[in-house]
C-alpha distance (Angstrom), angle and dihedral (degrees) to the residues before:
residue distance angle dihedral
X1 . . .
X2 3.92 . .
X3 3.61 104.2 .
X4 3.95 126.9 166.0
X5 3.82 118.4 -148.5
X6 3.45 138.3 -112.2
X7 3.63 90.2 -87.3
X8 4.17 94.9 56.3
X9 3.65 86.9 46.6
X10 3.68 109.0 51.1
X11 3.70 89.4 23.4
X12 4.27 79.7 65.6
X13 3.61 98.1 46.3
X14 4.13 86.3 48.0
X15 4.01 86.3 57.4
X16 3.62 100.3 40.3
X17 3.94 82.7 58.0
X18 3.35 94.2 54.9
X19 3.57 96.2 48.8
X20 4.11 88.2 57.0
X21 3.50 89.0 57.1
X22 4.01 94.9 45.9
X23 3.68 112.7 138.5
X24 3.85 93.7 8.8
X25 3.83 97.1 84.3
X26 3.80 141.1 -102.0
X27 3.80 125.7 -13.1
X28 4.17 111.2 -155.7
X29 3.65 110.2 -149.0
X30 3.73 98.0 -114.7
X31 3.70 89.1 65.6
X32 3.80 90.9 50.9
X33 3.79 91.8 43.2
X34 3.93 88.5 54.2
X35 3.62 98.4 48.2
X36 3.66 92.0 43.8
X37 3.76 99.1 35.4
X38 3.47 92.9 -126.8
X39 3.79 129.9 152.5
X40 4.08 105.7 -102.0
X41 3.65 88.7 -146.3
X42 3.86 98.0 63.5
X43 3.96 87.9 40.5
X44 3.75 91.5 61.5
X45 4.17 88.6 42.0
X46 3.95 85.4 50.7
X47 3.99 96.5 37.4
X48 4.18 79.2 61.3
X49 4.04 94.2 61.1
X50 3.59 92.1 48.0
X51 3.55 101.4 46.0
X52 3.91 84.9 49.6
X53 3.78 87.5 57.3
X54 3.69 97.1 49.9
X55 4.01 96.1 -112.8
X56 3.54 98.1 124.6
X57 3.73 144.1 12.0
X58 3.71 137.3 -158.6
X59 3.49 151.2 -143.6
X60 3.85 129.9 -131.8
X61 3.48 121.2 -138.5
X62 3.58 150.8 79.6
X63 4.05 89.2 -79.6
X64 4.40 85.2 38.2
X65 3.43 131.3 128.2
X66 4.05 145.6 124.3
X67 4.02 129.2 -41.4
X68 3.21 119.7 179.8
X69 4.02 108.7 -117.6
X70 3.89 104.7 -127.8
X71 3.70 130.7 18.7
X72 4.38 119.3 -65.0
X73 4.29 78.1 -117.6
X74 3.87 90.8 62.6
X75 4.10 101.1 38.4
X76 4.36 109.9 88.0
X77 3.68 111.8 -154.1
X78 3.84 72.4 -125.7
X79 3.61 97.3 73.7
X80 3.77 88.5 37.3
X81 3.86 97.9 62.8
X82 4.01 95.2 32.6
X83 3.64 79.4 58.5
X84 3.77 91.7 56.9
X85 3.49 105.1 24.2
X86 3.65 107.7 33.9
X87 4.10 118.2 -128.4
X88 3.84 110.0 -5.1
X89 4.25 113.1 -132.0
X90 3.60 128.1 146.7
X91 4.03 87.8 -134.3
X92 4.10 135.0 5.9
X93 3.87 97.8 -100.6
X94 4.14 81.9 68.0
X95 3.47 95.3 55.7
X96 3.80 126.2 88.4
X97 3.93 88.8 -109.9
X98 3.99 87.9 54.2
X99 3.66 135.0 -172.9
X100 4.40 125.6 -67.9
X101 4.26 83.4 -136.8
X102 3.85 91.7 50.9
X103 3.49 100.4 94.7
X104 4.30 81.6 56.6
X105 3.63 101.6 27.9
X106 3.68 107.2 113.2
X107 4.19 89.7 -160.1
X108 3.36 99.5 53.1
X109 4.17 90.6 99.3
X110 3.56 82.6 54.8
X111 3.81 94.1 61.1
X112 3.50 97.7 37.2
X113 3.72 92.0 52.4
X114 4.07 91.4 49.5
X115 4.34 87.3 45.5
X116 4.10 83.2 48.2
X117 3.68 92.2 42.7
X118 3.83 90.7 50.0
X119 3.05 93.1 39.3
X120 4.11 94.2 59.0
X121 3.70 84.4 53.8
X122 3.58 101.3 57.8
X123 3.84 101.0 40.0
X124 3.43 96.0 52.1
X125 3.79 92.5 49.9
X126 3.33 115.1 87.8
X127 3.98 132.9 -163.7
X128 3.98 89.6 -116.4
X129 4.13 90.6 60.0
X130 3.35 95.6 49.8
X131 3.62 97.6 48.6
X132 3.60 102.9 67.3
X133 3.97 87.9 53.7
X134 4.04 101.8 136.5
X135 3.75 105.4 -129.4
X136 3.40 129.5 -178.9
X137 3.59 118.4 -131.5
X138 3.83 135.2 22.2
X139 3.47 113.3 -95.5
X140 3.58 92.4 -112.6
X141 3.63 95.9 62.0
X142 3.95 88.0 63.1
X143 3.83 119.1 108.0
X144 3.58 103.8 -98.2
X145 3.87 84.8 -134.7
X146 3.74 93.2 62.0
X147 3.62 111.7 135.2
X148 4.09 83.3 -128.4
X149 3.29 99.5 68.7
């Protein structure tokens, strides 16, 4: 199972905020961590990464908060989670560190054509098309046991 961590998740949800409030301002991260029902703590820990990687900026201030840094069209959900979660592979030999078997490991095409595969996905995603997704209740109303969160 391909699974991204807390960090890829939230980190997402954290972006896709901003992008709803694009051109309207700052966001501060308590209001994101309220609407979200995320722990403020982690947002600040995550806000860090994607400073560092030049996805958003922010303001300082008593009215401050987070922008992101270039349009929702022209941010990948690649970027976004190699931001957070560092190179994205379903197993070591696809990473750019590799594997000591990979010159005699017969699967490795399989797991570079599942990282390349993923890896389409993501990079041609970008914040903007995920933002109009319809959904169907506020996240709020979600069980806060939901395996989502």
């Amino acid at each position: 199972m391909i699974e991204f961590s807390s960090k890829g998740r939230y980190g997402l949800r954290l972006m896709i905020e901003l992008a709803h409030a694009y051109g309207r301002g700052v966001l501060s991260l308590a209001e994101v961590a309220h609407k979200q029902g995320l722990p403020l703590g982690y947002l600040e820990q995550l806000m860090a990464r994607l400073r560092q990687a030049g996805l958003v900026a922010s303001e300082r201030g008593i009215k401050g908060g987070y922008r992101l840094s270039a349009s929702p069209e022209s941010i990948t959900i690649g970027e976004v989670l190699r931001a957070l979660e560092g190179p994205i592979a379903p197993a070591r030999c696809a990473t750019p560190q590799g594997c000591r078997r990979e010159p005699v490991c017969p699967s490795t095409l399989v797991w570079h054509k599942i990282r390349d595969t993923v890896a389409q996905v993501l990079n041609s995603t970008t914040l903007a098309d995920i933002c109009c997704y319809p959904v169907t209740a506020t996240p709020a109303a979600v069980l806060q046991g939901d395996e989502c969160r």
